[in-house]
C-alpha positions as CSV (number, residue, x, y, z in Angstrom):
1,X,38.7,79.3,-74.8
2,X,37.6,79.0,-71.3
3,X,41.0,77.0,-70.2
4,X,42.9,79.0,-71.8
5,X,41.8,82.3,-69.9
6,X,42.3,79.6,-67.0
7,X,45.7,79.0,-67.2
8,X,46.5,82.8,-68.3
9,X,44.8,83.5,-65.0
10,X,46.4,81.2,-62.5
11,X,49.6,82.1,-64.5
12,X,48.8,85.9,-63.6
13,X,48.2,85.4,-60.5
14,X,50.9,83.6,-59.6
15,X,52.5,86.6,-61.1
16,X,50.7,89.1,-59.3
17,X,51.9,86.9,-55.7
18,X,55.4,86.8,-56.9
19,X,55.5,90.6,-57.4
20,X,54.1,91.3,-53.7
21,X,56.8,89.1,-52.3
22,X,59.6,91.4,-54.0
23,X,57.8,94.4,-53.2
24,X,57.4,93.7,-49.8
25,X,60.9,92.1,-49.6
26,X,62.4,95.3,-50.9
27,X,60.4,97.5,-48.5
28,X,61.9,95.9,-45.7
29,X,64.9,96.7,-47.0
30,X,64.9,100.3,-47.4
C-alpha cells in the first residue's frame, strides 16, 4: 500500500509540474 501511494504521488506531481509549465507558458502568451 505504501508504494502504491508512492508512485500515485511522484505520478501527481509530475502532473502538478507539467500543469505549471502550460500555465505559465500560456501566460506569457496572453
Amino acid at each position: 500500500m505504501t508504494q502504491f501511494m508512492n508512485e500515485t504521488n511522484r505520478k501527481f506531481e509530475v502532473a502538478n509540474q507539467e500543469f505549471i509549465r502550460i500555465n505559465v507558458t500560456w501566460k506569457c502568451t496572453i
